[in-house]
N, C-alpha and C positions, 0 to 999 in steps of 0.2 A: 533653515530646516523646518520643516511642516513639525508641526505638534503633534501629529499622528504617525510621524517618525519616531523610529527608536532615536536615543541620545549616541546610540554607539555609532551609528551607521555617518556619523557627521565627522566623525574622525577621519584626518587627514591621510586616504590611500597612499597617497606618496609618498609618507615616511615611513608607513608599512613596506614600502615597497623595498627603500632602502635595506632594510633587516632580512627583506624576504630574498636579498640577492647575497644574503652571506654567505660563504660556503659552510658545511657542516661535516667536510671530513669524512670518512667511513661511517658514521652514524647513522641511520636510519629512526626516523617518527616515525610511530606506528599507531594509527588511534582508534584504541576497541569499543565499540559501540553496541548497547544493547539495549532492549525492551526493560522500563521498570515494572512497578508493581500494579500500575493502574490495567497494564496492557495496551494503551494504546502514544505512549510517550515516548520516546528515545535520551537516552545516557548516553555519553560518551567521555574518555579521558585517554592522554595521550602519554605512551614511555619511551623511551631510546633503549631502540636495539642495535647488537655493535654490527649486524652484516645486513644488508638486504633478503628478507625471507623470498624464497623462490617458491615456496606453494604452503597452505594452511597448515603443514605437519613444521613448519620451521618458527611457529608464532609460539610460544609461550600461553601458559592458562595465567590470567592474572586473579584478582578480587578486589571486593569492594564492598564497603561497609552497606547494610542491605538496608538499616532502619531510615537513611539519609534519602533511599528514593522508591522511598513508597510502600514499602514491604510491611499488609499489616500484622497481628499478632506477634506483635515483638520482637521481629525476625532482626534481632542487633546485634548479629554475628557477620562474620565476614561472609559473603558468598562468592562461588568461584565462577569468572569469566571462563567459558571454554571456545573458543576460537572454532568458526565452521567453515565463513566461507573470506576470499581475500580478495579486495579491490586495491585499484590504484589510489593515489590522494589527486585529486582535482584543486585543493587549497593548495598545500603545500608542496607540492608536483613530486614527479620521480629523484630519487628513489621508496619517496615515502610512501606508505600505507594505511588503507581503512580497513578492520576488520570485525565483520560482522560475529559477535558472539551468543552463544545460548548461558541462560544463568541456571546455575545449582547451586542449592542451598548448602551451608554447612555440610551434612550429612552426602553430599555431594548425590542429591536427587534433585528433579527440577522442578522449579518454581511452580506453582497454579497459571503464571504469564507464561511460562515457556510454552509452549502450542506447538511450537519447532520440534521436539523430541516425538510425539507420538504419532504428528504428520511424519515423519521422518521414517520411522514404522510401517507405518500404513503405504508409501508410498514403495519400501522394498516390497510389500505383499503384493500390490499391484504392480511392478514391474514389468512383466509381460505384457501388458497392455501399452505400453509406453504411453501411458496420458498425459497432454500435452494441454498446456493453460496459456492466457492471455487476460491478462485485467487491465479494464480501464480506470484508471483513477481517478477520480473526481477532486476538483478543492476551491477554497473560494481565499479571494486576499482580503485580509482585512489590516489597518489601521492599531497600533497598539495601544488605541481605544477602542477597540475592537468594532468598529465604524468600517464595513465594505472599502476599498482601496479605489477612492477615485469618485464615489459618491461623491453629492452635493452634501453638505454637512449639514442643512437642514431642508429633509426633503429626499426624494426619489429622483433616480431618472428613469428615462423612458420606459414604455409599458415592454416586457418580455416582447422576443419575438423576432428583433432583427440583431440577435446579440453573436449567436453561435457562430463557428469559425468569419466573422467580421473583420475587418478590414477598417480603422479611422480614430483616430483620438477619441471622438466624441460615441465612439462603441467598444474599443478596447482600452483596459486600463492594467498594466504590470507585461506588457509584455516582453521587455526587458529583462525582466525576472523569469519567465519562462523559457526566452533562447537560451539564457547564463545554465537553466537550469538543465535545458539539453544537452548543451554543451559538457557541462560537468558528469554526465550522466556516461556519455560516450568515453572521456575523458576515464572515467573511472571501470568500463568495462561494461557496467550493467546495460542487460538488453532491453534497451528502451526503441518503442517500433515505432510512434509518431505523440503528437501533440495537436490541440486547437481548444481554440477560447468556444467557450458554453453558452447556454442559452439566458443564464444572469451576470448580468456585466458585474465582470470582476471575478468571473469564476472559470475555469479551465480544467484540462483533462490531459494525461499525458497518459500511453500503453506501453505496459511492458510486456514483451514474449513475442513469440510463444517459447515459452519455459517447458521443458519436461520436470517433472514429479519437485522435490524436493524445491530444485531452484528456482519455481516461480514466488514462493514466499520468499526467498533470501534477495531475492534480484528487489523488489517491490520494498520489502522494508529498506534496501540501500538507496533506492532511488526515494521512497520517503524522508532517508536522511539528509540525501543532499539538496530534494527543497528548502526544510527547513534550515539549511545553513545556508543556503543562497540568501534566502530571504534575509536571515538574519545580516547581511553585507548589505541589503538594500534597506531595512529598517522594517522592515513591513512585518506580517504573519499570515502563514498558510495553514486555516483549519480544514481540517475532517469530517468536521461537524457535519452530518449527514441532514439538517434542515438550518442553515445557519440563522437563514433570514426567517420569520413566520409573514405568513402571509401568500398572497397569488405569485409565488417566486419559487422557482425549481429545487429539490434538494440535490444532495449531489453524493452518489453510487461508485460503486467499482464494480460495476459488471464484469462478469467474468466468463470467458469463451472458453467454451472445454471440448477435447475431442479425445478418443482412445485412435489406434493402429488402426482398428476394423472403421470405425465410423470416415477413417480420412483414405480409404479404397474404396473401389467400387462395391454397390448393393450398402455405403456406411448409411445412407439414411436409414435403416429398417433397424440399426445397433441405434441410431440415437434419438428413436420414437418410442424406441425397449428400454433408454436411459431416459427418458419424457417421465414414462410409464412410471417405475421406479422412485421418479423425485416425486412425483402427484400424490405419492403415499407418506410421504417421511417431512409434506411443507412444516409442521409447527418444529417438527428438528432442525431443519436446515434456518428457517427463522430465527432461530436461538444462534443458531453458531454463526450467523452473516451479521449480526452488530457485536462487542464487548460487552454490551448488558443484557444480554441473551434476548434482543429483542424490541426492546422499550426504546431504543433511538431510533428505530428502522419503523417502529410504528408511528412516529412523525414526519415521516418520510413515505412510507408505503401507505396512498390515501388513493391509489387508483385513477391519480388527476398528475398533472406535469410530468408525464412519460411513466409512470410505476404503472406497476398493480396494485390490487389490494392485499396490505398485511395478511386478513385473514384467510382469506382464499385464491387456491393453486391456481393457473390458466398454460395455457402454449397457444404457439399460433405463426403462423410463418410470416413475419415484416411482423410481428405486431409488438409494436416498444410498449406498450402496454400490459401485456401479459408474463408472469413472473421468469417465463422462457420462452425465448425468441430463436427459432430457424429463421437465418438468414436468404433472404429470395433467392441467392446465387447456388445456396444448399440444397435448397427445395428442389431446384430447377435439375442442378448438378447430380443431386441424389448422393452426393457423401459429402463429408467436411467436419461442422463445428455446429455445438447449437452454443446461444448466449445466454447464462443465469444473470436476470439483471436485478435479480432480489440482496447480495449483497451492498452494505452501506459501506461509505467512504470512509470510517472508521473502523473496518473489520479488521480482524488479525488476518492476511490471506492465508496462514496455515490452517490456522481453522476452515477456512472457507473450502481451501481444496485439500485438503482431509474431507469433508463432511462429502463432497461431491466423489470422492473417490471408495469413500466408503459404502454411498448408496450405489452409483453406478458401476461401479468395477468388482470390488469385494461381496456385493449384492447384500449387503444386509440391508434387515427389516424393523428389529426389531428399534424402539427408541433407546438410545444410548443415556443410562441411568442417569439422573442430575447432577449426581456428585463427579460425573465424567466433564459434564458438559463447564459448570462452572469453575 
């Protein structure tokens, strides 16, 4: 086992495997998983339910002691899991389950991390519009020395540039990790649309969607989870970190494609140069809500060099991966479709992200959304 393996991943799958062919009787595993207190983390813990749940009204609200993952100002009371959306288990296969939950606090309101609750709002108000999302994910592997996966351990390799969807040992490293990962993704329902290895070796991209309203954050944070527990079967880690590497090396985004009803029929270019319009007013809001630190990680990343724009200032432009929003050529061409917000970071909450895009484009607000909303 490499040193930059985890210690657990060298355990012996075959006698895992043993156990994992026991039968378990009318039992069903169920394992609730949720956002901690940092907001960009995931929980999870697993209980035995006696029947197989047939839709998220059959799942139980559970809890969880809140001061144990992350929760500041002394929050060391229980809080309550409440169940939203239901996946299959990809680990532990049928009949068992993943489910994704929102946390409330004692007083049973939700967390400062929950984001889920007033996206979830905002997207019944815009309803009519059926707004329709797709993010791309960005992530990079790293070593649990936190060492790039496949790097030379002392030293670089080759300069950017012939790394992206690549094809050879000596260009690709984890991709192993990213079939297991599709696989488990389908496996467990989420709609995951494609995958390819990125322009920093050892870094890759997988889409989810297109999601209407609510289910593009729910589909994204599950398929965020089942990287991270791929990974974790391979030893490795998949960060977020939206500039991992410093230096002449790509950060890594979650663009996000957004479309309403009007922009995807005919005359939709002329709705989504009216939604251009709109975002060019509201950039330092939507800035804040596209990283977890309202901002300050997206600013080592948004430098206007290796495909961004600049943090500080708006742009559009049709092909232009440069500019904070991108019309796709076949859009321009087409005259309806989707444009692309490439300003969110690979750490963003996507409820935040498409809240904030729903709220300028669709609900039309203007005004900026007070601070104590936004943190």
């Amino acid at each position: 086992m490499s040193s930059a393996m985890s210690a657990s991943s060298d355990l012996s799958k075959s006698v895992r495997d043993k156990y994992m062919c026991l039968p378990q009787g009318d039992k069903v595993l169920v394992t609730y998983i949720w956002i901690d207190g940092t907001g960009e983390r995931l929980c999870c813990k697993t209980r035995t339910l006696d029947s197989e749940p047939k839709d998220i009204e059959d799942v139980p609200e559970w809890n969880f002691y809140g001061y144990s993952v992350y929760w500041p100002d002394g929050s060391n009371k229980d809080m309550y899991l409440m169940p939203v959306c239901l996946f299959r288990d990809p680990f532990m296969l049928d009949p068992n389950k993943l489910v994704l939950c929102e946390v409330l606090r004692h007083n049973r309101k939700p967390t400062e991390t929950n984001l889920r609750n007033s996206c979830h709002q905002v997207m019944k108000q815009a309803g009519h519009s059926h707004p329709w999302f797709g993010m791309e994910q960005e992530y990079s592997l790293l070593g649990i020395d936190k060492h790039p996966f496949g790097w030379p351990k002392n030293g670089y390799p080759g300069p950017q540039g012939s790394y992206s969807c690549s094809v050879g040992a000596n260009k690709v490293y984890g991709r192993d990790i990213v079939e297991c990962h599709y696989k488990a993704c389908l496996y467990a329902g989420v709609k995951i649309a494609g995958t390819n290895a990125e322009a920093m070796p050892s870094q890759w991209e997988f889409q989810v969607g297109p999601c209407e309203g609510i289910a593009m954050g729910d589909h994204l944070w599950m398929a965020r989870f089942l990287l991270h527990r791929v990974c974790e079967d391979f030893g490795v880690v998949a960060t977020l970190d939206p500039k991992p590497i410093v230096g002449d090396w790509y950060g890594a985004g979650c663009h996000t494609n957004f479309s309403t009803e009007a922009m995807r029929n005919k005359g939709g270019l002329q709705h989504i140069e009216e939604a251009i319009e709109k975002l060019a007013k509201r950039h330092s809001y939507h800035i804040r809500m596209y990283d977890p630190k309202g901002g300050a990680d997206n600013s080592r990343r948004l430098t206007g060099s290796h495909g961004t724009s600049s943090v500080h200032e708006f742009s559009a432009g049709i092909d232009n991966r440069n500019a904070s929003i991108r019309i796709p050529q076949h859009v321009g061409k087409g005259g309806c479709g989707y444009f692309e917000d490439r300003r969110p970071a690979a750490n963003c909450d996507p409820y935040a992200v498409t809240e904030a895009i729903t709220r300028t484009c669709v609900l039309n607000e203007t005004e900026p959304v007070p601070a104590d909303e936004v943190s």
